[in-house]
C-alpha positions as CSV (number, residue, x, y, z in Angstrom):
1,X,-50.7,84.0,-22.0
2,X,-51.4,81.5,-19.5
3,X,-54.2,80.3,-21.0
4,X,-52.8,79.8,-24.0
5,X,-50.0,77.7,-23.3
6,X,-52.6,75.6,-21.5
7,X,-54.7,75.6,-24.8
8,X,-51.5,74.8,-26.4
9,X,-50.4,72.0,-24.2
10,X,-53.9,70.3,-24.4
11,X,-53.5,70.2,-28.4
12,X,-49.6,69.2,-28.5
13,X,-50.0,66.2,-25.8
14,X,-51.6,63.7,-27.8
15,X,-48.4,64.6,-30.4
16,X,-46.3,64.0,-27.5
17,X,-47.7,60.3,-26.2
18,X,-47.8,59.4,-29.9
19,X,-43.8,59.9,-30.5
20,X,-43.2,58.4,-27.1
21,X,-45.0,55.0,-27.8
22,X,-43.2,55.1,-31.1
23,X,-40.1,55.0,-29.8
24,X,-40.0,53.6,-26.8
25,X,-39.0,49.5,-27.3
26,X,-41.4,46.7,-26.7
27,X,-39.8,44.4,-23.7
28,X,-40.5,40.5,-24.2
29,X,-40.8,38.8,-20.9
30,X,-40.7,35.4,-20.5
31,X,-42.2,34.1,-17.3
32,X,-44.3,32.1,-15.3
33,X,-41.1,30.6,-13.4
34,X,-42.9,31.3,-11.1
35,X,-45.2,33.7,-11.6
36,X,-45.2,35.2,-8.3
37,X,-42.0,36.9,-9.4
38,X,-43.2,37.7,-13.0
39,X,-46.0,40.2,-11.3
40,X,-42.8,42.0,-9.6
41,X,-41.4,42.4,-12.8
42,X,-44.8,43.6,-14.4
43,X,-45.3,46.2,-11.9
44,X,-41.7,47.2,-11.4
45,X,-41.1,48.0,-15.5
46,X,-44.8,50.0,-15.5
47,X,-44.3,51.8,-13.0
48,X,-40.5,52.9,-13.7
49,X,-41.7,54.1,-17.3
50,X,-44.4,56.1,-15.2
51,X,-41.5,57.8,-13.1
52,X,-39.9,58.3,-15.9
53,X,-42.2,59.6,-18.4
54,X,-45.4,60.8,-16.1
55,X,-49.0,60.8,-16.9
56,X,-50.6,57.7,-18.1
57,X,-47.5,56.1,-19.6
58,X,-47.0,52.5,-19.1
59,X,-44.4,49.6,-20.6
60,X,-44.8,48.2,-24.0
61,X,-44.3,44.5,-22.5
62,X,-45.1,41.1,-24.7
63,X,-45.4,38.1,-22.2
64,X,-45.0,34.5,-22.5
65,X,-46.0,33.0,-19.6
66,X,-45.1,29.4,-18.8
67,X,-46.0,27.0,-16.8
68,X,-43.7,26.7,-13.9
69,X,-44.6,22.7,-13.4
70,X,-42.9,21.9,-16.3
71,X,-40.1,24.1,-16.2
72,X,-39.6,22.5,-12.9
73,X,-39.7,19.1,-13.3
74,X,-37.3,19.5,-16.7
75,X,-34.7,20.9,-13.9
76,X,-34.9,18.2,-11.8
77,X,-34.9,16.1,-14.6
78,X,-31.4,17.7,-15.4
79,X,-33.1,18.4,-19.3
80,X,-31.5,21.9,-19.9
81,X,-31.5,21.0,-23.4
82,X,-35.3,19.8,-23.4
83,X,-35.5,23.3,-21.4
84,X,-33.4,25.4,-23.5
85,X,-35.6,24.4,-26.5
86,X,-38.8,25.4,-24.5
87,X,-37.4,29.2,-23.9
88,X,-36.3,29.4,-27.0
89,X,-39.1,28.6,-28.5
90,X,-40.7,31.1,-25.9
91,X,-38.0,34.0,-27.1
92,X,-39.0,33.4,-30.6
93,X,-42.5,33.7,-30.3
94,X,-42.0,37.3,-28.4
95,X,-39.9,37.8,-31.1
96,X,-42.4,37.6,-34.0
97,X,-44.8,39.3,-31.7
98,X,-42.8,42.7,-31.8
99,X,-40.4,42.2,-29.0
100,X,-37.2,44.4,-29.2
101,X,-35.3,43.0,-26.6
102,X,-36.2,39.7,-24.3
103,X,-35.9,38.8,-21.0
104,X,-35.5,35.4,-19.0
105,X,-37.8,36.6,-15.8
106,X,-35.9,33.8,-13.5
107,X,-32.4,33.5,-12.3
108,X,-31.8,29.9,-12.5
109,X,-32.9,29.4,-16.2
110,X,-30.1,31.8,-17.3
111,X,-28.6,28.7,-17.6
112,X,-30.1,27.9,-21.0
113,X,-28.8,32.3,-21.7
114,X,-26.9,31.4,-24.7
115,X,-29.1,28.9,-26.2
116,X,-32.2,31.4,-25.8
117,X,-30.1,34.1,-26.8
118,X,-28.4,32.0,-30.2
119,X,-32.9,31.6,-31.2
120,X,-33.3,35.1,-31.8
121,X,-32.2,38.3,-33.2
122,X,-33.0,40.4,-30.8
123,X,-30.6,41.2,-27.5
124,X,-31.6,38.6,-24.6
125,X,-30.9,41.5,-21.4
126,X,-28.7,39.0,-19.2
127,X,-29.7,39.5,-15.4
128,X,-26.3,38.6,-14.2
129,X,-25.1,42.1,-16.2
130,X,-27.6,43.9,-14.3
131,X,-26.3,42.3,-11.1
132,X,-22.6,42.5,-11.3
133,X,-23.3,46.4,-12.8
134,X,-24.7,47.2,-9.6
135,X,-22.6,45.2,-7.5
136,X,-19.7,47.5,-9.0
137,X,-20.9,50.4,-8.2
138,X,-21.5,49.6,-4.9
139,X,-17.5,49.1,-4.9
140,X,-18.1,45.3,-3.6
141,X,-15.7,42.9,-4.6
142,X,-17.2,39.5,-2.7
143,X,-20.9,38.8,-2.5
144,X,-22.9,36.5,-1.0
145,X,-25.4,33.9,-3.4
146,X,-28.9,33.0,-2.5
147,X,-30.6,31.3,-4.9
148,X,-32.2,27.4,-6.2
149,X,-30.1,25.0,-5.6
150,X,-29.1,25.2,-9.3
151,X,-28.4,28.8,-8.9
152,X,-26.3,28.4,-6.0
153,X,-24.5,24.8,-7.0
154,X,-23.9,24.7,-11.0
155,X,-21.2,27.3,-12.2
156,X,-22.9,29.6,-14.8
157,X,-23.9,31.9,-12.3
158,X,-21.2,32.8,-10.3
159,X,-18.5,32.0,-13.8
160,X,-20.4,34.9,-15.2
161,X,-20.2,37.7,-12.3
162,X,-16.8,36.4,-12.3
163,X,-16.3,37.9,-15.6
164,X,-16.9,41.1,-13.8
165,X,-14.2,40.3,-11.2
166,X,-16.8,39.7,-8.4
167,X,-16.2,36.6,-6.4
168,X,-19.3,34.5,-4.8
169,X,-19.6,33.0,-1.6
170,X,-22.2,30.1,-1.7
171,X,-23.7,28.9,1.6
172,X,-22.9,25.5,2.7
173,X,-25.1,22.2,2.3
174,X,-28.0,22.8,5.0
175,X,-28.0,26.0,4.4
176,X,-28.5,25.9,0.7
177,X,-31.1,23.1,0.8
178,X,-33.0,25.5,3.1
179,X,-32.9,28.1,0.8
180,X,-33.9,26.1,-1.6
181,X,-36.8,24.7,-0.1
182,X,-38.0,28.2,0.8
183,X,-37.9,28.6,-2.8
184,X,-39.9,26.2,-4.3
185,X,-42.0,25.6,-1.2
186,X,-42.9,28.6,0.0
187,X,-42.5,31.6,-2.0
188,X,-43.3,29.8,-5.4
189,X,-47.0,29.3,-3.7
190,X,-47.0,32.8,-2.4
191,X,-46.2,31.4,1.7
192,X,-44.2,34.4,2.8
193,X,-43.3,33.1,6.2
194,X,-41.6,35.2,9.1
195,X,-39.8,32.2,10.3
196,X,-38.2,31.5,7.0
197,X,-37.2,35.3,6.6
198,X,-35.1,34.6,9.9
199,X,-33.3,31.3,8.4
200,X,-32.1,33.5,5.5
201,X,-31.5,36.4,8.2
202,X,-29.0,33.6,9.9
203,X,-27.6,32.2,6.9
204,X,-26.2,35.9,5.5
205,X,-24.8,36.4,8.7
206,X,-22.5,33.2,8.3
207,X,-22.0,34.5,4.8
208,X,-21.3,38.1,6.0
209,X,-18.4,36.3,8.7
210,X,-16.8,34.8,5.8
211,X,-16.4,37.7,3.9
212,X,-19.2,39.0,2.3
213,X,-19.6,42.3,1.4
214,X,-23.4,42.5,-0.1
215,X,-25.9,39.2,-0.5
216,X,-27.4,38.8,-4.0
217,X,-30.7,37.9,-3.9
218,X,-30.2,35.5,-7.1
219,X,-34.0,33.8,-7.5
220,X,-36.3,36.4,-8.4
221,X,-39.0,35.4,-5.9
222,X,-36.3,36.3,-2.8
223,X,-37.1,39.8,-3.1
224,X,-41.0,38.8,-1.5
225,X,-39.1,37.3,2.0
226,X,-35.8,39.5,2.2
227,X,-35.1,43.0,2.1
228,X,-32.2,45.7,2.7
229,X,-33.8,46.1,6.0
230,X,-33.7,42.8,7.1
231,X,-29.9,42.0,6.8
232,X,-26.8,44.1,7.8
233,X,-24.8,43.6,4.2
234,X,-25.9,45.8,0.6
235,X,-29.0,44.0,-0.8
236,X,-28.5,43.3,-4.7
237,X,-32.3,42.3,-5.6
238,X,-31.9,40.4,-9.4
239,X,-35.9,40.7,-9.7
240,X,-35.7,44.5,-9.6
241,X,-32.4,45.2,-11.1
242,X,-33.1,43.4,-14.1
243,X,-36.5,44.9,-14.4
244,X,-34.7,48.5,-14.6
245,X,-32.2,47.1,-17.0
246,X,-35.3,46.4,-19.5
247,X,-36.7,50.5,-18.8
248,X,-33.0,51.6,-19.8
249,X,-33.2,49.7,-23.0
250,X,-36.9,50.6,-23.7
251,X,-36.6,53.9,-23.3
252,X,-33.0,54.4,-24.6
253,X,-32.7,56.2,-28.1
C-alpha cells in the first residue's frame, strides 16, 4: 500500500505543479529604485511562495528594472509628472507582458500611485495598504516615519495611512536630512554602516519620546540598516510587507 501511494504521488505531482502555475498570478515589479531593495523583494516573494507551496515552487514575477540615476535626478528635479509618465510607461509594459497585478518596489515613488495606477488595468498593490494593515493589527495608533526626504516631507504618504486613522510622527530637520543621506548615500550603494544604524537608533528614540508607538521603515532599502532588534518600538518593514501583500494576491483564488 505504501508503495503505491508513492507510485501514485510520483505520477499525480507533475498534475499538481501544472494547476498551481496556472493559477497562481504573475506579480509585475517595477524596480531598480534602487536595486539594492528590489533583490529583497525578489527573494522575499520566492521564497514565501516556497513556504507556502513547498518543493520547487517559485514566484511568477515580471520585472522592469529602472535605472535609479534617472529616477533620481527627476525627483530632485521636482518632475513627478516627467516621473509618473516613466512608471507608467514601466506598469504598462508589465502589463502586456502578462502581469496580473503591479507593484511600485519603492516607497517614495508612490507618489506618482494614481497616475501609474490610472495606465493600466490591472490592480497597482499600494505599499501604504500593506503598511497601515499591519500597523492595525499591531493595535498602533501613532507611528514613527523614516523615509527620503520626499517620503518623510510631501503629504501622500502620511495623507494615506491617515486614511486608515494612523497618525505619523516625522523626525525634525537634522534628523531627516540624516536619514536621508543614509538613504541615498549609503544604502543605495550597498554601504551598510554600524555608525549610521546608531543615528537612526537615536533618532526613533526621540521619535518613540514623542509618542511613537512602532517606527515605519518607509524606504525600502531601511530594512538592510535597521531591524526589530535594533530599536525598542514594533518595526513595520514596507520592503517586506509589501512583498507579502503581492504572495497574498498571487496565490489568492
Amino acid at each position: 500500500m505504501a508503495n503505491s501511494f508513492k507510485v501514485l504521488r510520483h505520477k499525480m505531482l507533475p498534475i499538481i505543479c501544472s494547476i498551481v502555475s496556472r493559477t497562481m498570478k504573475s506579480i509585475g515589479l517595477i524596480g531598480g529604485m534602487s536595486w539594492e531593495s528590489t533583490v529583497l523583494y525578489y527573494q522575499t516573494i520566492n521564497r514565501e511562495v516556497a513556504h507556502r507551496l513547498g518543493g520547487l515552487h517559485s514566484g511568477r514575477i515580471q520585472l522592469c528594472s529602472l535605472d535609479f540615476a534617472q529616477v533620481a535626478a527627476g525627483q530632485q528635479a521636482d518632475d513627478w509628472d516627467g516621473l509618473a509618465r516613466l512608471l507608467g510607461a514601466a506598469a504598462q509594459g508589465l502589463a502586456h507582458a502578462g502581469a496580473d497585478c503591479v507593484l511600485i518596489a519603492t516607497n517614495t515613488m508612490h507618489k506618482v500611485a494614481p497616475q501609474v495606477q490610472a495606465a493600466v488595468s490591472v490592480p497597482l498593490l499600494h505599499i501604504a495598504d500593506a503598511t497601515a494593515a499591519a500597523i492595525g493589527r499591531a493595535g498602533c495608533r501613532r507611528v514613527a516615519l523614516l523615509g527620503t526626504r520626499y517620503t518623510m516631507e510631501q503629504p501622500f504618504y502620511r495623507e494615506h495611512l491617515a486614511r486608515a486613522g494612523i497618525e505619523t510622527l516625522v523626525p525634525e530637520a537634522a534628523d531627516r536630512n540624516a536619514v536621508h543621506q543614509i538613504i541615498f548615500d549609503e544604502l543605495c550603494r550597498g554601504q551598510v554602516l554600524d555608525r549610521s544604524r546608531q543615528t537612526l537608533q537615536a533618532i526613533v528614540e526621540r521619535l518613540a519620546r514623542q509618542g511613537a508607538e512602532g517606527v515605519v521603515l518607509g524606504c525600502t532599502e531601511l530594512p538592510l540598516l535597521l531591524g526589530p532588534a535594533d530599536v525598542p518600538l514594533p518595526v513595520f518593514d514596507t520592503t517586506t510587507l509589501h512583498a507579502l501583500a503581492a504572495v497574498d494576491f498571487a496565490l489568492a483564488p
